[in-house]
C-alpha positions, 0 to 999 in steps of 0.5 A: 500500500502506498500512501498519496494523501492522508486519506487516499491510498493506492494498492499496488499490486504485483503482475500475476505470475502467469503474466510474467511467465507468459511474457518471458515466452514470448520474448524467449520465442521472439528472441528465438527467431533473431538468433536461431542457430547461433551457439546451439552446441551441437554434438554429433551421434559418435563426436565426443569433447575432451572431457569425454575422451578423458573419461574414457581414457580413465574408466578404469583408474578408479576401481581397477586394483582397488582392494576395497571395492574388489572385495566387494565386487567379488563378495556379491559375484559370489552372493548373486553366484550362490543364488544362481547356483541354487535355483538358475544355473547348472552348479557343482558338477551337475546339469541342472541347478540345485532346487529345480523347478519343482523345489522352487514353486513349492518353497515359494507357495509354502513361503506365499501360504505361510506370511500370507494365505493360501490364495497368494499360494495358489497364486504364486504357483501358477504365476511361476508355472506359467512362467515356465510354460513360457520357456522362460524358466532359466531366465526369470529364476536368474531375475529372480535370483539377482532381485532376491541378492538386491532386496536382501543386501538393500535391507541389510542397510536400509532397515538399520537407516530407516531405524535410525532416522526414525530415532533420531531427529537429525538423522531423518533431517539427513536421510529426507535430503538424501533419500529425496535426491536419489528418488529424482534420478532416474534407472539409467543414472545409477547403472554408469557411475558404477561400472567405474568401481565394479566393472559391467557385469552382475555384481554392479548390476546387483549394486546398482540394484540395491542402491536404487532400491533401498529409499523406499525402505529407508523412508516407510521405516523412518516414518513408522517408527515416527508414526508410533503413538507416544503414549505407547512408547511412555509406557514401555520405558515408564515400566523400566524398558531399555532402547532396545527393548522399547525398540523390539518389544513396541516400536518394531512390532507397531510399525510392522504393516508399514515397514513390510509395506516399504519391504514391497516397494524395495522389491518392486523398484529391485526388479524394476532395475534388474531388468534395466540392468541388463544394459551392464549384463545382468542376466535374465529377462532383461537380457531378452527384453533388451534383445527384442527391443534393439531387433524390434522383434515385438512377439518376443519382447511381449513374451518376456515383458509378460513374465517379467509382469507376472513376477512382479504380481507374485512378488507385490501380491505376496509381500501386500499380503505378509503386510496385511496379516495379523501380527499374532501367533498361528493357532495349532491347526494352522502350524499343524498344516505348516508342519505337514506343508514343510514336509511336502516341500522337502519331497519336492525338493527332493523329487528336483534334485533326483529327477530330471523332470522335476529339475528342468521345466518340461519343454513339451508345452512351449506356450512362449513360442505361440505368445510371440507368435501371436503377439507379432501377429497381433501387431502385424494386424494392428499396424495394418488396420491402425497403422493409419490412425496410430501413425498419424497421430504420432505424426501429428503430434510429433511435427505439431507439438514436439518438433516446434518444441524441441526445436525452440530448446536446441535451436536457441543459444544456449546462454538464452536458454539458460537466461530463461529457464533461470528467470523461470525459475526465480518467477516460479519459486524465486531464488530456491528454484533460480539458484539450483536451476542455474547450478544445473544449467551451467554443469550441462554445458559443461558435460558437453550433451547440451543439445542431447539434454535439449532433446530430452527435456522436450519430450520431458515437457510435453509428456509432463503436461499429459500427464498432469492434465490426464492425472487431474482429471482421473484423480478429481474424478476418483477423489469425488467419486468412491465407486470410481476409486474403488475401481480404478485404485487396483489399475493403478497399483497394477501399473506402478508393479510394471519395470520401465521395460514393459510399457515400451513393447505395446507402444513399439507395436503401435507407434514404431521406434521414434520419439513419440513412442517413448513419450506415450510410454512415459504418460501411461508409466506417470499417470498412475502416480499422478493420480492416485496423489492427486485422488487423495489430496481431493479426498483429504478436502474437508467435507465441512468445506465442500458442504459450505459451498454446495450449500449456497448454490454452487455448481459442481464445477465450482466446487472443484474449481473454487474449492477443491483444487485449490485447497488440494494445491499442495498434493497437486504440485506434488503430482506435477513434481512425481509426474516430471520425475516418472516421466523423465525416467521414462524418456530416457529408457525410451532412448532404446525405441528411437527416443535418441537422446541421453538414453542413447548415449548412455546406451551406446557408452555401454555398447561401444567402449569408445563412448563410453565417457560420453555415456558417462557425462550423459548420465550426469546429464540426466541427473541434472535434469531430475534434480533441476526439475525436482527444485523448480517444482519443490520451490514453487510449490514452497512458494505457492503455499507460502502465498496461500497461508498469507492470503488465508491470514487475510 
């Protein structure tokens, strides 16, 4: 307020950000025009910069001859050797494993029936036995067999910290920072970084693995543990217990549903990863994911997708239901039938190491060759009939929106980029998102991938603003309407078990290998994070507050508009948020479909031993991209809410 008199005042009021967004476009596009193709920093497919020929030069500086991380290479070969010799790989001078098929489905059913029921069991004996009648047998046990190594090493250290931080208050201060970094990177970022340390091959794929997978432990410990009530607590130390026994005897047992609920996360991310790990020669279904994939051989690649779906269904469905049973002890006639089913599986086990029948998985019933097959005729029929319309629209969308898009990002001069993206930045979530932006901005010129980055962050954008648009309206709808979400809740679950490799393969049928291929792949893979986070932010509006407005005469657009969306602002910046991140990994694996870009060279840094530097600085690249991202959201979201609670203070 500014005073002109003593009794006349004028209100000075600020332009809206919209505004002021809206103009720094416009002169970003004007300038665009004057000095398009000026200081673009393009880098050809196979050219590299000094710092990659450096990098290259030096890869194997870092681990090669290092005691400690050889020792821990070697320990976890031989861990994840173990495992393969156990239930994947002929082992100690026999031609089959040493639980074959037969042992293997009857210790997971026992295991499945014992943490959980008998209808997860069930479940988990059909869904491996249908694996094996895909004549995928050897290849998902050794999936398996690298998913268990991840899950078990991951708990060792993530259960402890997640303990810890939900003990101590500056050991969670620590651990939300450092846990929110690596949920922004993408698969992709962990795989490089460490072929440095371990070499390519299981041992860092299992690596890789187990770090990407141990955040979602970490935090869902920390948070039950925080989450016990505190009166529970006083009273167990009121009656003279220890830490420890305070620890075991009531904080654990209170928080278990939550922690085996983190367990499943760390499992589902764990096989996410070990099929993206096959770029660094993991071995398993991803292995003939990859394969399909770069022979665009759709039939095979749905094949192995399929399993690698149905591994993950028994793996979510078994863990969800260890969550959801009752902490108590079995009464006699259930550990009388454990009993008698543990006796059942040492016959079983004993049948697979006698018999070769029981060892191999029979190959007479080979439904995986009639999948493929059918598959590829599926998209044959697809591309024949639909090819028009699904082309079309990818064209569509490629030269109307991508292509105008990508071409203002990697056609302007890099400083005007960044200029603006900075201005951005500060006008969205002023110096919090300003000062990381240009941070970011100025370490990806230096990796010399600019232009590949630009590229990116193209199809970034456009598959982000999908994603939200779509994830507002399903997650208004179901957050509204609790027959919808009881319906659509299990979709989206589903979704979220799926590894990045599954999406690509129903899309490369229907697209082909371009850029829009990975972009259609990314909305399916964000939409369901976005809208479940958008559902419950909905749900969570106060129904005093809704009933006040319908009350005096509102329409239920209006409702959504006026009171819902803004009061749920907060869990929809945090959609958008989720929804760059998902979409970011997305695109980038889809460097493998035609999508080019920072998934390629990271791709071909794996591929070509040339470009491997290259790869290297690529995925420094991407992390870059995620953490820019992350803190321009997270700030504006900051800055959104901090403007909310100064105008309700009004």
């Amino acid at each position: 307020m500014a005073s002109i008199t003593g009794s006349v005042e004028i209100e000075v009021r600020r332009p809206r950000r919209s505004v002021v967004v809206g103009v720094l476009l416009v002169v970003w596009v004007a300038l665009y025009f004057v000095l398009r193709g000026i200081d673009t920093l393009v880098l050809g497919g196979q050219e590299t910069t000094a710092l990659h020929r450096w990098l290259t030069e030096h890869r194997d500086d870092v681990g090669q001859g290092n005691v400690f991380f050889d020792a821990i290479r070697i320990a976890v070969d031989h861990f994840v050797v173990l495992l393969q010799n156990l239930i994947s790989q002929p082992s100690f001078d026999r031609p089959v494993p040493v639980v074959g098929w037969l042992g293997v489905i009857a210790i997971s059913a026992y295991c499945a029936w014992a943490f959980g029921n008998w209808k997860v069991a069930v479940l988990t004996a059909a869904g491996l036995g249908f694996v094996g009648l895909q004549g995928l047998w050897q290849e998902s046990m050794d999936t398996l067999s690298l998913t268990i190594a991840a899950v078990l090493l991951s708990l060792l250290v993530a259960i402890p910290l997640g303990i810890w931080a939900g003990l101590s208050d500056r050991a969670f201060k620590v651990a939300t920072l450092v846990l929110d970094l690596m949920q922004t990177l993408p698969t992709f970022v962990y795989l490089a970084p460490l072929t440095l340390f371990f070499a390519i091959g299981p041992a860092a794929a299992t690596i890789a693995t187990l770090i990407y997978a141990a955040p979602p432990a970490v935090r869902l410990t920390a948070h039950a543990i925080r989450s016990v009530p505190p009166e529970s607590v006083e009273a167990a130390r009121s009656l003279g217990s220890t830490r420890g026994q305070t620890l075991t005897k009531v904080l654990l047992p209170m928080s278990r549903s939550t922690v085996v609920v983190g367990i499943n996360q760390t499992i589902m991310a764990a096989l996410s990863m070990v099929t993206v790990a096959a770029l660094i020669d993991a071995p398993g279904l991803g292995q003939t994911v990859l394969k399909a994939l770069q022979t665009l051989d759709v039939g095979v690649a749905f094949n192995a997708g399929l399993a690698i779906v149905v591994i993950a269904i028994v793996l979510d469905r078994v863990t969800t239901a260890a969550g959801d049973r009752p902490w108590r002890t079995a009464n006699r006639r259930r550990r009388l039938l454990l009993a008698a089913g543990a006796v059942g599986v040492l016959v079983a086990v004993w049948f697979s190491r006698t018999y070769v029948w029981a060892a191999e998985f029979p190959s007479q019933v080979d439904l995986g060759s009639r999948i493929a097959i059918i598959a590829s005729d599926v998209t044959d029929w697809v591309q024949n009939v639909f090819g028009g319309f699904t082309y079309g629209v990818r064209d569509a969308v490629t030269n109307g929106l991508l292509n105008p898009l990508e071409g203002l990002l990697t056609g302007s001069p890099w400083w005007l980029v960044a200029v603006v993206v900075v201005a951005l930045a500060f006008v969205l979530g002023g110096w919090r998102g300003a000062v990381p932006a240009a941070v970011c901005l100025g370490l990806l010129v230096a990796t010399g991938v600019w232009h590949d980055s630009m590229v990116t962050l193209a199809s970034t954008l456009l598959a982000t603003v999908v994603v939200v648009a779509a994830g507002l309206a399903l997650g208004v709808w179901a957050g509204r309407n609790r027959r919808v979400d009881t319906w659509i809740r299990p979709v989206l679950d589903a979704g979220q078990t799926m590894p990045p490799f599954v999406y690509l393969v129903p899309f490369l049928a229907l697209f082909g290998t371009s850029r829009f291929t990975a972009i259609a792949a990314a909305v399916v893979f964000a939409v369901p994070v976005t809208t479940k986070i958008v559902a419950d932010g909905i749900k969570a509006v106060p129904v005093a507050t809704v009933e006040a407005a319908n009350s005096v005469g509102s329409s239920s657009w209006q409702v959504i508009s006026k009171v819902q969306l803004p009061v749920a602002r907060r869990a929809i910046t945090l959609a958008v948020n989720q929804g760059l991140i998902y979409v970011l990994s997305m695109v980038v694996v889809g460097g493998l479909v035609g999508a080019g870009a920072l998934g390629y060279d990271v791709a071909a840094g794996f591929a070509q031993s040339e470009l491997y530097g290259k790869g290297l600085a690529a995925g420094l690249a991407i992390v870059l991209l995620g953490v820019m991202l992350d803190r321009i959201t997270q700030a504006a979201a900051r800055r959104t809410e901090n403007f909310t609670t100064r105008g309700d203070k009004r």
